[in-house]
Backbone bond lengths (Angstrom), bond angles and torsions (degrees), N, CA, C in turn:
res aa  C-N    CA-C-N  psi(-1)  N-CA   C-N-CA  omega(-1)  CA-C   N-CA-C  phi
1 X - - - 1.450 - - 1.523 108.67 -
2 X 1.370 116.55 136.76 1.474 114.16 171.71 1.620 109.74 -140.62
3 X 1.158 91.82 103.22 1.531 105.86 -178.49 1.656 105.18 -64.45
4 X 1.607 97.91 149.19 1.679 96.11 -175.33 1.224 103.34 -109.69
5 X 1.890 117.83 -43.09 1.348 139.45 -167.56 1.348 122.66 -83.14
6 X 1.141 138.78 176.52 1.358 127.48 127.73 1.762 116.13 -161.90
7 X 0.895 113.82 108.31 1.550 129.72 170.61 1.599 129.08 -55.93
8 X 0.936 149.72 75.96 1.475 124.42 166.30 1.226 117.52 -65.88
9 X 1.194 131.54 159.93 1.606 143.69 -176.58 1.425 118.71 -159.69
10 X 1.369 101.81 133.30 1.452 116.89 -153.26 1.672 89.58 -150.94
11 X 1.890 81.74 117.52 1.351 117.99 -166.62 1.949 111.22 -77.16
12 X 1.591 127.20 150.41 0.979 109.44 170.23 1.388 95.39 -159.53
13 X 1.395 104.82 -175.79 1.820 121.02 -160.35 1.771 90.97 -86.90
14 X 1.219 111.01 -59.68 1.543 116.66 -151.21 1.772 112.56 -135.85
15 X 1.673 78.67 87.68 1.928 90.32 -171.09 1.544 120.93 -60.38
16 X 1.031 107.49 -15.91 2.233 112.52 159.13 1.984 98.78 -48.39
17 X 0.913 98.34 -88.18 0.985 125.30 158.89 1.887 116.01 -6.05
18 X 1.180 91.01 -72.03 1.667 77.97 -157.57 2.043 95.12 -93.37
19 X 1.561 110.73 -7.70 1.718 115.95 160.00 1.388 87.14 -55.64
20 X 1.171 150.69 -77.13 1.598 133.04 -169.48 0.966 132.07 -45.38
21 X 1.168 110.45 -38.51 1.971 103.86 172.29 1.346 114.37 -102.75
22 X 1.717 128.07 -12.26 1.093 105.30 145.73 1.841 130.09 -56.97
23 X 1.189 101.85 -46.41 1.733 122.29 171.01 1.655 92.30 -43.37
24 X 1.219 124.00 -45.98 1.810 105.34 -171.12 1.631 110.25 -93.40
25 X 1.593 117.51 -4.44 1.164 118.99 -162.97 1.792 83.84 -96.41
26 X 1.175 125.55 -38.76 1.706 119.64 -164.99 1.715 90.39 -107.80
27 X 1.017 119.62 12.80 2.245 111.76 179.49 1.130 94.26 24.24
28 X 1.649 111.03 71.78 1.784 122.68 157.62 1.610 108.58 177.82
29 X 0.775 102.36 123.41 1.597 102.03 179.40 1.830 119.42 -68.08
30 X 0.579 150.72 137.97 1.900 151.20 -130.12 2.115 82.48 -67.41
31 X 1.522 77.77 161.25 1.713 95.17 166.10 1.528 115.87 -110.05
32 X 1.159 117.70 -2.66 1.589 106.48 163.91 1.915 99.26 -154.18
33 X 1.085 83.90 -173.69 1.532 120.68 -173.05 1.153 133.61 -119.87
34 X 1.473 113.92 16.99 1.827 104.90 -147.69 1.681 125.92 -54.61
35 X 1.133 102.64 5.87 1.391 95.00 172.33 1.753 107.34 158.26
36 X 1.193 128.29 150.85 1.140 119.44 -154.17 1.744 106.24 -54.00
37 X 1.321 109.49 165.46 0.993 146.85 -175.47 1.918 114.41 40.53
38 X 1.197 109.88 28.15 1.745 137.64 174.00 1.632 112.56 -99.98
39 X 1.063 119.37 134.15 1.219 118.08 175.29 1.558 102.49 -142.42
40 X 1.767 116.92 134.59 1.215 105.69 165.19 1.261 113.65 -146.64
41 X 1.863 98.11 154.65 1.362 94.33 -179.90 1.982 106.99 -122.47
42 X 1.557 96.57 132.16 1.792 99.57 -166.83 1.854 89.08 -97.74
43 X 1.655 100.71 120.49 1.377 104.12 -174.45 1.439 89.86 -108.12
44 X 1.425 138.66 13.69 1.168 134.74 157.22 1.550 129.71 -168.86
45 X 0.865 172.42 -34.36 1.494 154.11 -171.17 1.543 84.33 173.93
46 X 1.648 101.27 -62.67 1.527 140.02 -130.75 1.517 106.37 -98.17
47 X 1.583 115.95 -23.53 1.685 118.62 -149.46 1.531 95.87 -174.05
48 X 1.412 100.74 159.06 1.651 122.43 179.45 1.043 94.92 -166.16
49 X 1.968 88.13 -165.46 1.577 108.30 -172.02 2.089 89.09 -126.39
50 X 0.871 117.18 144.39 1.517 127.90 131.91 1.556 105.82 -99.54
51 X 1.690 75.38 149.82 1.851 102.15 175.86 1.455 95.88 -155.82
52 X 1.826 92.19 117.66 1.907 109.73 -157.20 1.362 93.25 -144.47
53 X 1.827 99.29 123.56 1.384 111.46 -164.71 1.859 89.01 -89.61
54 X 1.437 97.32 132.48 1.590 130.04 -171.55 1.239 116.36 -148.86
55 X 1.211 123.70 65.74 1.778 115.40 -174.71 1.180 128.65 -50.83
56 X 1.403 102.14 -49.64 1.733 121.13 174.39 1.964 99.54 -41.41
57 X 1.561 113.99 -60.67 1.671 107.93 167.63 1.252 121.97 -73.72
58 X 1.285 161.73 -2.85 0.886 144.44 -105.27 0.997 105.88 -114.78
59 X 1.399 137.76 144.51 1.445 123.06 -156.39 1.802 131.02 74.26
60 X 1.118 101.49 -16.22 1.891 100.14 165.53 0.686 129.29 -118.53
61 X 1.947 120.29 56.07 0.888 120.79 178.32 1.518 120.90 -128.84
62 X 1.263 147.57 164.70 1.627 131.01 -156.77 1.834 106.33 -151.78
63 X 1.615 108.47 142.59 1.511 94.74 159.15 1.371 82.57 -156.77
64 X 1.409 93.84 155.65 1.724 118.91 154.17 1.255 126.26 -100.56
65 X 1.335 112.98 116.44 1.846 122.57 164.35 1.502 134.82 -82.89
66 X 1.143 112.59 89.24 1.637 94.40 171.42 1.328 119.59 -65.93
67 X 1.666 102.94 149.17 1.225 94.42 176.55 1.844 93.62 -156.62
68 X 1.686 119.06 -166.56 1.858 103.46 -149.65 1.459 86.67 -90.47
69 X 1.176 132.96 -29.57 1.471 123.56 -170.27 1.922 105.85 -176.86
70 X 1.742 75.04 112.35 2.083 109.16 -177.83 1.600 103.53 -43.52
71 X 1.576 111.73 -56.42 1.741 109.29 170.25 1.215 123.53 -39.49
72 X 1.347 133.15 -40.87 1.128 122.51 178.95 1.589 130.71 -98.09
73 X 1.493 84.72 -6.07 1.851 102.29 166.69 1.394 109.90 -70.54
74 X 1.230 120.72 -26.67 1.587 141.20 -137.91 1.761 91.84 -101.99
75 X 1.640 112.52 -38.63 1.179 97.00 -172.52 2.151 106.09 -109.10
76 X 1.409 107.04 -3.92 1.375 116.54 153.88 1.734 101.80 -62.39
77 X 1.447 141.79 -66.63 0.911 126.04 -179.75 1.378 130.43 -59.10
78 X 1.263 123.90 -26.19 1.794 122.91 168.63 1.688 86.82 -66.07
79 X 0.998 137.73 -75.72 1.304 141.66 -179.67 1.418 109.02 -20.50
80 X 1.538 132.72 -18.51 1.247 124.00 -147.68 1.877 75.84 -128.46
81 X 0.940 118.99 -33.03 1.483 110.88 -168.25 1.705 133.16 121.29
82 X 1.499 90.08 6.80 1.374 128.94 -168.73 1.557 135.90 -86.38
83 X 1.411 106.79 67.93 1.676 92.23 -159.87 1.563 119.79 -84.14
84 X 1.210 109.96 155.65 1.877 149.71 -141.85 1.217 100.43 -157.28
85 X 1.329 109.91 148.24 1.763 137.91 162.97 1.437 107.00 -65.68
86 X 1.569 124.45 -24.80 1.481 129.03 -142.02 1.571 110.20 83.51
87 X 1.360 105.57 170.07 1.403 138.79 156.37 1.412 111.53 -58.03
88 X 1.968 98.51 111.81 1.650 104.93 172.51 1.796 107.25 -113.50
89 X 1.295 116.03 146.93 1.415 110.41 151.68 1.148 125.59 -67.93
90 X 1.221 120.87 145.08 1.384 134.54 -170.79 1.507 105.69 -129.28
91 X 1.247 125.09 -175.95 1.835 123.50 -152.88 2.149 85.86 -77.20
92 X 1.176 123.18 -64.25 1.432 132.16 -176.49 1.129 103.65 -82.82
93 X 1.575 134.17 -77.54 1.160 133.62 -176.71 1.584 145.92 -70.99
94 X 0.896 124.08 -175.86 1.560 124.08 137.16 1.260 140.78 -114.37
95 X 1.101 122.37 137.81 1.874 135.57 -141.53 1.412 100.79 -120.31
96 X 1.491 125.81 119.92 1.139 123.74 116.19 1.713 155.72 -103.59
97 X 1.359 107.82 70.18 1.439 109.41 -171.21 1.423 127.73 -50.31
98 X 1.777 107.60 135.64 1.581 87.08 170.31 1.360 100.87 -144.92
99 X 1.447 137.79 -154.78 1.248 123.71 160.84 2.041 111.18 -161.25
100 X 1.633 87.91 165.20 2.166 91.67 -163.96 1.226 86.94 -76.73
101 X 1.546 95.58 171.96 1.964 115.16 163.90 1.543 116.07 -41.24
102 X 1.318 115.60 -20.82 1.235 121.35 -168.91 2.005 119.13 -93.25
103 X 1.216 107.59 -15.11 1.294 140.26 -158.98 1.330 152.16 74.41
104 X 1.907 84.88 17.72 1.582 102.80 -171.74 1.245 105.34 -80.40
105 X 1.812 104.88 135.03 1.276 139.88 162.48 1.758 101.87 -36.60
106 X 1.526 129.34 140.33 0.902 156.73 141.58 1.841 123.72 -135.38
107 X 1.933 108.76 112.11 1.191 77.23 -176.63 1.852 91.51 -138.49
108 X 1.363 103.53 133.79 1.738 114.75 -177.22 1.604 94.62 -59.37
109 X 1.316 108.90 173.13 1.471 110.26 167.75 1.756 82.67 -166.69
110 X 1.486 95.28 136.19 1.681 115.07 148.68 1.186 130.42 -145.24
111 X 1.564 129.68 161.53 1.549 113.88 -157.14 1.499 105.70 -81.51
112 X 1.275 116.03 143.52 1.413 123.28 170.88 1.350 125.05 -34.48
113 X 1.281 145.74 125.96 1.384 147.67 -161.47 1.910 96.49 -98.43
């Protein structure tokens, strides 16, 4: 098997709604539509996000992003409207966890400087 894609998807109550703070969490409003109540955003060739309105789940769902450095994600997201604890160290990395209206887990990670 050789996987080409890979999607995460992160379920929520009220897709108006969470198209906005995904739209401020990625500064882009989704790149497709595939079909009602789906939203996605392709942050590369290789990988995205779905965001799929599911009430019955909504809220248990989780991904991790790397990205070059959590500090400055940390203050792009207050910037965006987005509240966070900040950027924590963690045993290898660095962490910034935060989470949607819905209570899904989102957490950045970059390597310790």
């Amino acid at each position: 098997m050789t996987i080409t894609r890979l999607l995460a998807q992160m379920t929520v109550s009220d897709l108006p709604a969470a198209e906005r703070w995904y739209g401020r969490l990625f500064g882009t409003g989704p790149d497709a539509r595939p079909m009602d109540g789906l939203l996605e955003w392709h942050l590369s060739p290789a990988f995205g996000v779905q965001v799929y309105v599911e009430p019955d789940r909504a809220g248990r769902s989780s991904m991790v992003l790397g990205v070059d450095d959590v500090t400055a994600e940390a203050g792009r997201l207050t910037a965006a409207a987005i509240d966070h604890d900040g950027a924590q160290d963690a045993t290898t990395v660095r962490i910034l966890p935060l989470t949607d209206a819905d209570g899904n887990r989102i957490v950045f990670t970059s390597p310790l400087r």
